[in-house]
Backbone bond lengths (Angstrom), bond angles and torsions (degrees), N, CA, C in turn:
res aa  C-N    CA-C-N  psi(-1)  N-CA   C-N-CA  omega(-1)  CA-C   N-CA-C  phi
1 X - - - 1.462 - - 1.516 108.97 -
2 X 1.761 117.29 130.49 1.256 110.70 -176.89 1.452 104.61 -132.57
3 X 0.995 116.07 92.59 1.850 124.42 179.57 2.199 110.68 -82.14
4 X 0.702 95.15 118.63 1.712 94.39 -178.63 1.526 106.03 -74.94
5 X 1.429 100.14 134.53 1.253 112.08 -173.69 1.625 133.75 -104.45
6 X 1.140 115.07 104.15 1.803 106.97 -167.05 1.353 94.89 -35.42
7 X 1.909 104.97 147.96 1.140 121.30 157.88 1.429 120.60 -116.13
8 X 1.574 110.11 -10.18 1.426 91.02 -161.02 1.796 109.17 -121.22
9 X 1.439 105.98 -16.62 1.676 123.98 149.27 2.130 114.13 -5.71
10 X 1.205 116.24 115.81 1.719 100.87 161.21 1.496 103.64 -105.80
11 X 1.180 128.60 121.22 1.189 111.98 160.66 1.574 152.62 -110.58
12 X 1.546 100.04 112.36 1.757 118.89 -136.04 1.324 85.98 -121.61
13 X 1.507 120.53 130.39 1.113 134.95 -174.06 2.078 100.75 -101.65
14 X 1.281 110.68 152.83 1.406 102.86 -176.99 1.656 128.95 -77.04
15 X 1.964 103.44 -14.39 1.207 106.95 167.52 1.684 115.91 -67.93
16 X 1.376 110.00 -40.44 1.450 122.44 -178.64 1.730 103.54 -49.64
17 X 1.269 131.10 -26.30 1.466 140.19 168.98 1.372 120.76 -64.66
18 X 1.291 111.58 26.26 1.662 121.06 -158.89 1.731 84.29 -111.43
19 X 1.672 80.58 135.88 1.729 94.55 -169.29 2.227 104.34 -67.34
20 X 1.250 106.12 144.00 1.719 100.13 -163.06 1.019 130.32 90.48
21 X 1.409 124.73 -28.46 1.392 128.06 166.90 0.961 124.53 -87.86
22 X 1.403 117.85 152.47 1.447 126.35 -175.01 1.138 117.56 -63.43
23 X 1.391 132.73 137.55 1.614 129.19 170.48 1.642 120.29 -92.93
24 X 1.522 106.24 129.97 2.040 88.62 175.83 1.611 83.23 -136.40
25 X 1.383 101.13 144.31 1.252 135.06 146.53 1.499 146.99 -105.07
26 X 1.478 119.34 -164.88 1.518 96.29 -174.26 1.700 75.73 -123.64
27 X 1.396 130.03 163.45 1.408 142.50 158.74 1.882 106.27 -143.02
28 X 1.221 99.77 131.92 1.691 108.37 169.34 1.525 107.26 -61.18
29 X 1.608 111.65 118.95 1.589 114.27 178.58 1.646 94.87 -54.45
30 X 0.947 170.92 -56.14 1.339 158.00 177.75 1.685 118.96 -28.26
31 X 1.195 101.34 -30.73 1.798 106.60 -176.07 1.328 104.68 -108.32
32 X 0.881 115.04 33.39 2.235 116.89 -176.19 1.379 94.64 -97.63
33 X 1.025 108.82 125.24 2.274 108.19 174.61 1.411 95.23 -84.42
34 X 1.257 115.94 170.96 1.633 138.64 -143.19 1.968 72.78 -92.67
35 X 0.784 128.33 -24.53 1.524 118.39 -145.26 2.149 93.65 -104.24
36 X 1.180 95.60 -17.56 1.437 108.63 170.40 1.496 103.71 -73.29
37 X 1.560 117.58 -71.09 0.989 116.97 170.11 1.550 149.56 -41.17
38 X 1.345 99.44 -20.00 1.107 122.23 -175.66 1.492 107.79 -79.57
39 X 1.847 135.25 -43.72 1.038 162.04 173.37 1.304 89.47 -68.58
40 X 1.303 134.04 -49.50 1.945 114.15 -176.28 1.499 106.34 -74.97
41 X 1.092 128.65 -10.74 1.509 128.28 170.26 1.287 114.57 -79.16
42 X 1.571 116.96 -51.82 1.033 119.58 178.76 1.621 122.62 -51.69
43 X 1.526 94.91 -46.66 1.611 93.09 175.69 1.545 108.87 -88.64
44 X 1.118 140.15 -25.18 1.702 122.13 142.99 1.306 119.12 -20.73
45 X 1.582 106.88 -83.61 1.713 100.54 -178.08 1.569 111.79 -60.40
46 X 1.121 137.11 12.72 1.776 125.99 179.92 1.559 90.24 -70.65
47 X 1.441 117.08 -30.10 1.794 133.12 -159.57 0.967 116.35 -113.14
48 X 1.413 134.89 -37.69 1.263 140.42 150.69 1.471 150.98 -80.44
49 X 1.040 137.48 143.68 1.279 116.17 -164.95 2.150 96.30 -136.88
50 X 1.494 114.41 -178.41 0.933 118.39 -144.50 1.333 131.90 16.14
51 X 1.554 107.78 72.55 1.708 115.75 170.06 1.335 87.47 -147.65
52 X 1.508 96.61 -172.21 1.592 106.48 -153.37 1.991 92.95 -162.27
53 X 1.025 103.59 147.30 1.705 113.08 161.15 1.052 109.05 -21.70
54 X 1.299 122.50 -101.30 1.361 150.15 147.87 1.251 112.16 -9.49
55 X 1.174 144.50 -27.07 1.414 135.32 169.83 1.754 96.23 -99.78
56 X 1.069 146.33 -56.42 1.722 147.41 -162.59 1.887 73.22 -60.68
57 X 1.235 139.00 -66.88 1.577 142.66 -150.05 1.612 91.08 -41.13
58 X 1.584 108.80 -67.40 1.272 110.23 -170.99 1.456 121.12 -76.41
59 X 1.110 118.82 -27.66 1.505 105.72 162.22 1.388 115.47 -71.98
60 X 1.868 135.43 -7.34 1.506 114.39 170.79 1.648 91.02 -84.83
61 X 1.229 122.06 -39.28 1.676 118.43 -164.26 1.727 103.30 -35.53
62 X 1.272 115.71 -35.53 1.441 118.53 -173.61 1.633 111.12 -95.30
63 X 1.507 104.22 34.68 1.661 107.22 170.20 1.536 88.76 -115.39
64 X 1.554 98.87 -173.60 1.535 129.28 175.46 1.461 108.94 -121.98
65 X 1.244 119.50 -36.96 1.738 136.06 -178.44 0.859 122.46 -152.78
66 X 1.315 103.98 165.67 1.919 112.35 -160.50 2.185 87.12 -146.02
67 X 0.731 73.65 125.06 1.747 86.53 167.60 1.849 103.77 -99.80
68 X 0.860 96.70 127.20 1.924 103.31 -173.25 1.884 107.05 -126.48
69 X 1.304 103.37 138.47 1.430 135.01 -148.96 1.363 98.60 -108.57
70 X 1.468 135.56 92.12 1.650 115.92 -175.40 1.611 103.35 -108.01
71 X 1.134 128.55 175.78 1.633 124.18 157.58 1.768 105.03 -102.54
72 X 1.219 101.81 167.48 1.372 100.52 151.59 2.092 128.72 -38.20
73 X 0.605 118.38 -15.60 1.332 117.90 -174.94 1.548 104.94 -111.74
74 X 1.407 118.06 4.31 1.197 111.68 -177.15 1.767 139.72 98.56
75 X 1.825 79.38 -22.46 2.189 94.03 -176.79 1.269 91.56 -80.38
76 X 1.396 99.41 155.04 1.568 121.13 167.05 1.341 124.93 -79.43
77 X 1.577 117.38 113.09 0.966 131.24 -157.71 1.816 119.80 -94.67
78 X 1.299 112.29 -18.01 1.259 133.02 -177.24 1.834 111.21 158.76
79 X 1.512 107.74 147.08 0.946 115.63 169.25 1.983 119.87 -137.96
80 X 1.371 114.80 -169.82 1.368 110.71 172.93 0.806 98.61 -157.47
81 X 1.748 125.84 138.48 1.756 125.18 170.78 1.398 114.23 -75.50
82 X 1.426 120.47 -172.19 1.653 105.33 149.17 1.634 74.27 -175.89
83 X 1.960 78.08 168.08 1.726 96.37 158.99 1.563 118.37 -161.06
84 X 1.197 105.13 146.47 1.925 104.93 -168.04 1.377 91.98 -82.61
85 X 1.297 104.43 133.40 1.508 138.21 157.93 1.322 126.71 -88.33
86 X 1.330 145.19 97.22 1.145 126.83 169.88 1.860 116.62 -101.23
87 X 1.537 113.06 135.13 1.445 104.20 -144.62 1.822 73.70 -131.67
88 X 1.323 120.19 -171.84 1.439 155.24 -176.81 1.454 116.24 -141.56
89 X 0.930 126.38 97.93 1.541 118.84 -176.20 1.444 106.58 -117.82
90 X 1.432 105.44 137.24 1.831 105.09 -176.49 1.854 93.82 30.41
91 X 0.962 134.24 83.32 1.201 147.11 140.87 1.574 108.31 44.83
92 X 1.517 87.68 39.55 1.688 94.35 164.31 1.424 115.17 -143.30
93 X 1.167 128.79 164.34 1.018 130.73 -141.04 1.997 90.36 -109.93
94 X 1.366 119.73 137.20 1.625 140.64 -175.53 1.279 111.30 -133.30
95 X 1.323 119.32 143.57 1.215 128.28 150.70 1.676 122.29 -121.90
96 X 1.227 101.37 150.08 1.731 101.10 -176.81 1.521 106.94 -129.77
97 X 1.519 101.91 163.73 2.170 99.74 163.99 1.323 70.56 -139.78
98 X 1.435 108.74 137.49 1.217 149.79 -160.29 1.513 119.31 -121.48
99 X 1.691 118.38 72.84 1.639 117.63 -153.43 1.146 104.48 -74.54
100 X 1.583 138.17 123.64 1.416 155.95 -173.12 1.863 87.38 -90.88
101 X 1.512 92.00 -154.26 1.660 114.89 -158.27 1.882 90.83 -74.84
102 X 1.371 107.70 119.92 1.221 133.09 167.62 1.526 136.41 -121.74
103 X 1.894 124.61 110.48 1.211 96.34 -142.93 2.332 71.55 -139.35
104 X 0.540 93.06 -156.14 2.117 110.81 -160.42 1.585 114.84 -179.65
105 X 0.553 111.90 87.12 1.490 122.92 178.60 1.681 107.98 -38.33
106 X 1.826 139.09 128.75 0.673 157.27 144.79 1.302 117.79 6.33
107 X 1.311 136.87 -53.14 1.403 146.52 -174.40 1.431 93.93 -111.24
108 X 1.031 141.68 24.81 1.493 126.20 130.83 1.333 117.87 -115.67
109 X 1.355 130.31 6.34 1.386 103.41 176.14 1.363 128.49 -48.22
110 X 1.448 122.56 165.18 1.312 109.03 160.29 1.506 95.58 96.82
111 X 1.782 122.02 -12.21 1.472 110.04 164.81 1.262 109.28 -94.47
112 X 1.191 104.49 154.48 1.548 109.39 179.43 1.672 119.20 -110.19
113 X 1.730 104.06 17.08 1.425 106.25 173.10 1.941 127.26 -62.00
114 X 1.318 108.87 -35.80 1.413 115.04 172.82 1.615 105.48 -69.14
115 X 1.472 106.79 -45.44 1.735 90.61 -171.53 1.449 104.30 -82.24
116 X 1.388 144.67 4.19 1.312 135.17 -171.77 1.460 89.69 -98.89
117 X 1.239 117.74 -46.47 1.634 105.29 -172.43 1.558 98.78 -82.66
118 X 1.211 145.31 -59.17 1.642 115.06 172.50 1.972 119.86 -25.78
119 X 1.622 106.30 -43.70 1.142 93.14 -171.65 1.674 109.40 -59.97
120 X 1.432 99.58 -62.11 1.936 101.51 172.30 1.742 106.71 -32.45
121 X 0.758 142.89 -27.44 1.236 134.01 -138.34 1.922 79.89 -114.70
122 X 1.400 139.94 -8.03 1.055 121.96 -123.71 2.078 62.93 -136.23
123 X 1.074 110.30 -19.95 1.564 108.66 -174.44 1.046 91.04 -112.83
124 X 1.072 152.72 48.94 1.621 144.32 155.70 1.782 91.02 -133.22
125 X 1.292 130.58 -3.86 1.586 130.54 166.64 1.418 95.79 -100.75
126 X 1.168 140.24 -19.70 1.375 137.03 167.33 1.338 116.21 -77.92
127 X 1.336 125.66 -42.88 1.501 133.25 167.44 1.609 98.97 -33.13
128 X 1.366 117.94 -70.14 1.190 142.70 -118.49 2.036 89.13 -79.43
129 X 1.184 111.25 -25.98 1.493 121.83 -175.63 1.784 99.27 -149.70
130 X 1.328 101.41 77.30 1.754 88.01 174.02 1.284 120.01 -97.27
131 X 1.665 133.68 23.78 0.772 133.12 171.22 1.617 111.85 -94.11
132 X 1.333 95.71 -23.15 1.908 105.43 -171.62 1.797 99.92 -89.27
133 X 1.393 120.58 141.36 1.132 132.51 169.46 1.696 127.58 -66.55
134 X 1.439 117.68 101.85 1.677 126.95 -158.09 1.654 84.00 -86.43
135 X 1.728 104.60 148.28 1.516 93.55 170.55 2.026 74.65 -156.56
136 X 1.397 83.77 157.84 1.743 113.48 -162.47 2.083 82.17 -82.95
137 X 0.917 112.48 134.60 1.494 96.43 158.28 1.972 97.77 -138.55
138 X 1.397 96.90 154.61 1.120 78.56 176.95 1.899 95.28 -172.91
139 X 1.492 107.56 163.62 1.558 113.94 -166.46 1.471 101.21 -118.97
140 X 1.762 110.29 116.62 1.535 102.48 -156.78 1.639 105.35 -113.06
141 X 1.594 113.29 132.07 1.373 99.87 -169.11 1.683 102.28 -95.82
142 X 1.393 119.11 -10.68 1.305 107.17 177.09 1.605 131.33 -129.38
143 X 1.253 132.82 -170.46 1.282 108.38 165.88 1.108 129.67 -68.89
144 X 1.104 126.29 -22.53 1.827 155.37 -130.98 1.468 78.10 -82.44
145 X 1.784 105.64 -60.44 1.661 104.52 -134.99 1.587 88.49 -83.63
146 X 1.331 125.44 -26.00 1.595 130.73 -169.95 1.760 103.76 -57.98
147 X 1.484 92.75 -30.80 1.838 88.32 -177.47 1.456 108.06 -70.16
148 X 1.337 124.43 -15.87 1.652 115.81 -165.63 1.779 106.32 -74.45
149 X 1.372 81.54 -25.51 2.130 74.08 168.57 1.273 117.75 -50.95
150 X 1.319 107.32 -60.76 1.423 130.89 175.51 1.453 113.53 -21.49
151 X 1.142 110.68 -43.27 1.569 141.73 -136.78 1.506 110.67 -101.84
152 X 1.239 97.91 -36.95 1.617 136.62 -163.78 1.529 114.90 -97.53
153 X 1.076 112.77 -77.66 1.654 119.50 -173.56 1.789 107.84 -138.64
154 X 1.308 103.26 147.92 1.740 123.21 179.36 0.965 96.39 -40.91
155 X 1.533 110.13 -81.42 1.790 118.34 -154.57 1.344 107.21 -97.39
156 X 1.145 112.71 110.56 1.636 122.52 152.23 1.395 135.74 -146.09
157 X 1.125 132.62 172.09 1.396 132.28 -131.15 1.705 104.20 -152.95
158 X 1.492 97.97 119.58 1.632 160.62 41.00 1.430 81.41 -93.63
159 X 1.350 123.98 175.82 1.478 139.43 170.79 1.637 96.44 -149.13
160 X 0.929 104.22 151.34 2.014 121.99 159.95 1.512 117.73 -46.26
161 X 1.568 92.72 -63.11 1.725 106.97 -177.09 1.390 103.45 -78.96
162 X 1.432 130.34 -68.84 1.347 106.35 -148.23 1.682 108.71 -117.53
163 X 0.965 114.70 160.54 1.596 114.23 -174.14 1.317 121.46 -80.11
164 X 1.343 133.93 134.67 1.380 125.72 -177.86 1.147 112.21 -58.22
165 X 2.129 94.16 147.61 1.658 88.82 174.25 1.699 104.12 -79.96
166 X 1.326 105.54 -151.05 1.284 129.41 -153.59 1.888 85.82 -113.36
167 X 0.857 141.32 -21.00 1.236 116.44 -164.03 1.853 92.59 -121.36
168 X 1.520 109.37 -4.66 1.553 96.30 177.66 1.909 90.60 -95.48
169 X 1.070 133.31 -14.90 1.165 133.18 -178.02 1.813 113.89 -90.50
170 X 1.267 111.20 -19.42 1.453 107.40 167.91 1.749 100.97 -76.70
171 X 1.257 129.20 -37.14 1.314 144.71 -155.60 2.054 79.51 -62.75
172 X 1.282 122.56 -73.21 1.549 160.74 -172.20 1.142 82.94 -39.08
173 X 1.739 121.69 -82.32 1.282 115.14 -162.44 2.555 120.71 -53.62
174 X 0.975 76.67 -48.70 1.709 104.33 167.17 1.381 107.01 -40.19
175 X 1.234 117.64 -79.40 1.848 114.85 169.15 1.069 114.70 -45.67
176 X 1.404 130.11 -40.51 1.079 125.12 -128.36 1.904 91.94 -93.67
177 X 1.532 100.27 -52.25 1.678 117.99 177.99 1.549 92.95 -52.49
178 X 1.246 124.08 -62.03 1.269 119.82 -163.73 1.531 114.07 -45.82
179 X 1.166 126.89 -38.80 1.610 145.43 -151.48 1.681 124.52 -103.75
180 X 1.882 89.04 -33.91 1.486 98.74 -177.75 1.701 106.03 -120.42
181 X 1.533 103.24 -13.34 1.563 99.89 -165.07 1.625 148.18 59.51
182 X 1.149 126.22 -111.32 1.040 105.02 149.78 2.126 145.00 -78.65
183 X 1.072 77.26 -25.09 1.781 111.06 166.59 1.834 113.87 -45.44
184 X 1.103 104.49 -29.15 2.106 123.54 160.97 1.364 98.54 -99.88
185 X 2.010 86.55 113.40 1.171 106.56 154.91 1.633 114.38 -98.06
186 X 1.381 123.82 103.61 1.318 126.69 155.84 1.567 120.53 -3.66
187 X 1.555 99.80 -73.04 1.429 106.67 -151.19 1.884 116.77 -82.72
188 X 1.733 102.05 -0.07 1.292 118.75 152.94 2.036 125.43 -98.41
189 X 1.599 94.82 -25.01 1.287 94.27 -176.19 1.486 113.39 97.69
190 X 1.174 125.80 -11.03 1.492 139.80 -150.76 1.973 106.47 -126.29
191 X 1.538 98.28 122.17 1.517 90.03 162.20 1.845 118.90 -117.55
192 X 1.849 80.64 146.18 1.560 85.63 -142.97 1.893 94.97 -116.71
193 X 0.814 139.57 101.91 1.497 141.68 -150.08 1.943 91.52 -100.57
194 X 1.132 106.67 132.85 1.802 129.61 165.95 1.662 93.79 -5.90
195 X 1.813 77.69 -70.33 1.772 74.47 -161.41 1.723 97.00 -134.05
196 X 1.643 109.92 144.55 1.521 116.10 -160.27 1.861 105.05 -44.66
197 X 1.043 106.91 141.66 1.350 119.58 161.24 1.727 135.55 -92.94
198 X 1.643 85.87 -1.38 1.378 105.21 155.21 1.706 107.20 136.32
199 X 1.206 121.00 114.60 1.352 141.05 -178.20 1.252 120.51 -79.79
200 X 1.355 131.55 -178.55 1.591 156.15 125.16 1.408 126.74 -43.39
201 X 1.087 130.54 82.39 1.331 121.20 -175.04 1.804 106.87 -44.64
202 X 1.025 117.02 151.62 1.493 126.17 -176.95 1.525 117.31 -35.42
203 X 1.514 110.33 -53.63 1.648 146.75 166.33 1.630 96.59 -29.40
204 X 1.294 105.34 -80.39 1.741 99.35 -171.79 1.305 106.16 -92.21
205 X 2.124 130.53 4.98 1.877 91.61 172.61 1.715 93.25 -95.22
206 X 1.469 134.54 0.43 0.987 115.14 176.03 2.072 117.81 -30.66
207 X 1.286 100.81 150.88 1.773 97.96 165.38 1.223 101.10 -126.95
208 X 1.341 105.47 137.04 1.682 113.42 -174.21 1.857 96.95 -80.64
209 X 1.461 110.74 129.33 1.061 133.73 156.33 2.044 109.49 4.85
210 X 1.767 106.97 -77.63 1.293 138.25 173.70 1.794 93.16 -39.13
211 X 1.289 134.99 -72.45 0.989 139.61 -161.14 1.642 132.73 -74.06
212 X 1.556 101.54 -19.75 1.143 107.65 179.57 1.905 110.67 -90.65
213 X 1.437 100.68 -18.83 1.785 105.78 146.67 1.258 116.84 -45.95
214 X 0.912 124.58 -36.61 1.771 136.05 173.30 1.657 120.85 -17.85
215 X 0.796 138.46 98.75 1.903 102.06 -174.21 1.293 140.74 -60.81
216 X 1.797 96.96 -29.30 1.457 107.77 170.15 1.609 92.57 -87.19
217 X 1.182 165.19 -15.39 1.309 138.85 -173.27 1.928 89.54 -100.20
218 X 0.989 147.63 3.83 1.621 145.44 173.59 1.566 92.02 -94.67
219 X 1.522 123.18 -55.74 1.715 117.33 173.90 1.435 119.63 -49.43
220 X 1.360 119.82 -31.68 1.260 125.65 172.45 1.338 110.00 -53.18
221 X 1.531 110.17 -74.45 1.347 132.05 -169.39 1.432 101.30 -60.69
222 X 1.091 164.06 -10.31 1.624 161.72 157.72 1.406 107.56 -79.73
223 X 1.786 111.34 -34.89 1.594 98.47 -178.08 1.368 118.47 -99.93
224 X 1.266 121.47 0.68 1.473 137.43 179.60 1.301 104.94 -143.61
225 X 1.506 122.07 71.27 1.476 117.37 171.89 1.376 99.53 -73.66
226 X 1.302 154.67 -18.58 1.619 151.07 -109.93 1.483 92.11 -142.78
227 X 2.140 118.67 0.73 0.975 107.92 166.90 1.636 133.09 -56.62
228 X 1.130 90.80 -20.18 1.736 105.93 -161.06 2.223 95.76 -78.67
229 X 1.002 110.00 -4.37 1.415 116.82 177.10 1.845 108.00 -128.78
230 X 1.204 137.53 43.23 0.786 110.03 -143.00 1.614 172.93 173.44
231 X 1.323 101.97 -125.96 1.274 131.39 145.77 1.532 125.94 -28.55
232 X 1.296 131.85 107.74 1.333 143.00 -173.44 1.378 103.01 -109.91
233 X 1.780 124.91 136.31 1.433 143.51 164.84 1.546 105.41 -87.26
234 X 1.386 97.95 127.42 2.010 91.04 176.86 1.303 93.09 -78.93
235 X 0.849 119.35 166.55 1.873 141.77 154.80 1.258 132.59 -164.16
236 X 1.638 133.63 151.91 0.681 159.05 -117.87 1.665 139.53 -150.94
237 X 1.232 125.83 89.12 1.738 107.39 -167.05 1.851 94.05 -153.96
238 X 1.592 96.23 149.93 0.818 103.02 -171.73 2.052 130.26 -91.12
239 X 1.333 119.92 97.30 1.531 107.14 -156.63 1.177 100.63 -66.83
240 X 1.392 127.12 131.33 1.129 132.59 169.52 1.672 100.57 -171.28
241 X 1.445 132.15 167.34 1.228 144.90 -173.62 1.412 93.82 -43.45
242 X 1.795 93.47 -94.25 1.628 131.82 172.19 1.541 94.36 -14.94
243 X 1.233 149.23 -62.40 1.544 133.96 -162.87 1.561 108.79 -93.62
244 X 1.059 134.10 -11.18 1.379 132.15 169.35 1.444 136.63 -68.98
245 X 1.116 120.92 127.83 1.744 108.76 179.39 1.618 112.87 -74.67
246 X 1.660 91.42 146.58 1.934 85.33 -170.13 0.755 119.05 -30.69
247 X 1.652 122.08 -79.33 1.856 114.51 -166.97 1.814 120.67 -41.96
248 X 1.502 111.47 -25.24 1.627 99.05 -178.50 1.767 98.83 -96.44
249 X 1.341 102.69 -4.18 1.864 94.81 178.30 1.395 100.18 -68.35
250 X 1.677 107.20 -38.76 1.719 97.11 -153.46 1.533 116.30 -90.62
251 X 1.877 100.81 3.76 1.230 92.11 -178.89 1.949 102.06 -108.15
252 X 1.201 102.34 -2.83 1.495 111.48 160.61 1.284 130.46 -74.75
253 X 1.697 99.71 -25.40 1.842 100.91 163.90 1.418 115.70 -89.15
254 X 1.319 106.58 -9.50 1.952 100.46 168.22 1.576 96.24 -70.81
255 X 1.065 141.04 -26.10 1.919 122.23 178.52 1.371 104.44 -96.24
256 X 1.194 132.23 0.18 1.536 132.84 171.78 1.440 78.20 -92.58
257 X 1.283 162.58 -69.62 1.604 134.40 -150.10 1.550 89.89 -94.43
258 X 1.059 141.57 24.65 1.525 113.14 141.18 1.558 130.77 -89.35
């Protein structure tokens, strides 16, 4: 399946135009200047550790988009890569957005401008083929980001409570071989590379005491202990209306009517 993909679209909602708030957009990884890039590394490694230029370079080269995080003054405040996948599974036809290295700067958490415009941006790839099934996939190095499922859509996969089925886990296994190769181990769920491809510095994977009571942040931590080196959780959810919680449904049907 080959659906053509806008490249040149920003998509900026008019509340996000509110004087003080942060601005995020979508930009085609093809049009990012070296000097853009350079500032998403920089604030990557402020948070990450064992990566390098040259390795963040080549892991965005293998995106399509970058959603970018500015403040009022213009610095870059956080961003997220991604890239559309179109896969065949058991002889049907899938689509995926595939979230690469994603990082938010410290004094903005807690906005929801980067993930509201990824989501819009996440229904304008659903527009584009709404008969084929879009699903978020993505390899999570911390707890932080494991809660946005939560956050995001009903059903998704690994979960706490219930066990994956069999056909959201062929979907899992399929990307996952395809993308990481041998580096996905199946029978943990987790791809786990020789040597880290780039971590949590100690500082932010700490889990505060309070939180790791959590159930989904205790499921994390049992199924990705090897985060702290590392270690990536596959996961899994399906974008669509029907699986979304209101607030990310309704900002996912503003990019289905664009």
């Amino acid at each position: 399946m080959n659906v053509p993909i806008q490249h040149s679209r920003r998509f900026v909602s008019a509340q996000d135009l509110v004087k003080n708030r942060p601005l995020a957009y979508v930009e085609p990884r093809k049009n990012l200047a070296g000097q853009t890039i350079r500032q998403m590394y920089d604030l990557y490694s402020t948070y990450y550790e064992a990566t390098s230029l040259s390795l963040f370079e080549s892991d965005l080269h293998g995106k399509d988009f970058v959603v970018l995080l500015h403040d009022n003054d213009g610095a870059l405040a956080g961003f997220s890569s991604l890239a559309i996948v179109d896969a065949t599974v058991h002889g049907k036809p899938v689509r995926a957005i595939y979230s690469g290295d994603t990082i938010i700067d410290r004094a903005y958490w807690g906005t929801q401008a980067l993930a509201f415009t990824w989501l819009r941006f996440a229904g304008t790839i659903k527009a584009q083929a709404p008969d084929c099934p879009l699903y978020w996939f993505l390899i999570v190095k911390g707890h932080r980001t494991y809660r946005y499922l939560s956050a995001f859509s009903i059903d998704f996969y690994p979960h706490w409570q219930v066990q994956t089925p069999t056909w959201a886990q062929s979907i899992m296994n399929q990307l996952a071989r395809h993308r990481f190769n041998t580096a996905y181990d199946s029978e943990r769920g987790v791809v786990s590379f020789q040597q880290s491809r780039g971590h949590l510095k100690p500082l932010w994977a700490e889990v505060e005491p309070g939180e790791a009571l959590r159930p989904d942040v205790a499921f994390f931590l049992r199924s990705n202990p090897g985060y702290v080196h590392g270690d990536e959780l596959v996961c899994l959810t399906e974008l669509s209306s029907s699986n979304l919680r209101p607030l990310a449904r309704r900002v996912f049907a503003q990019g289905l009517r664009q």
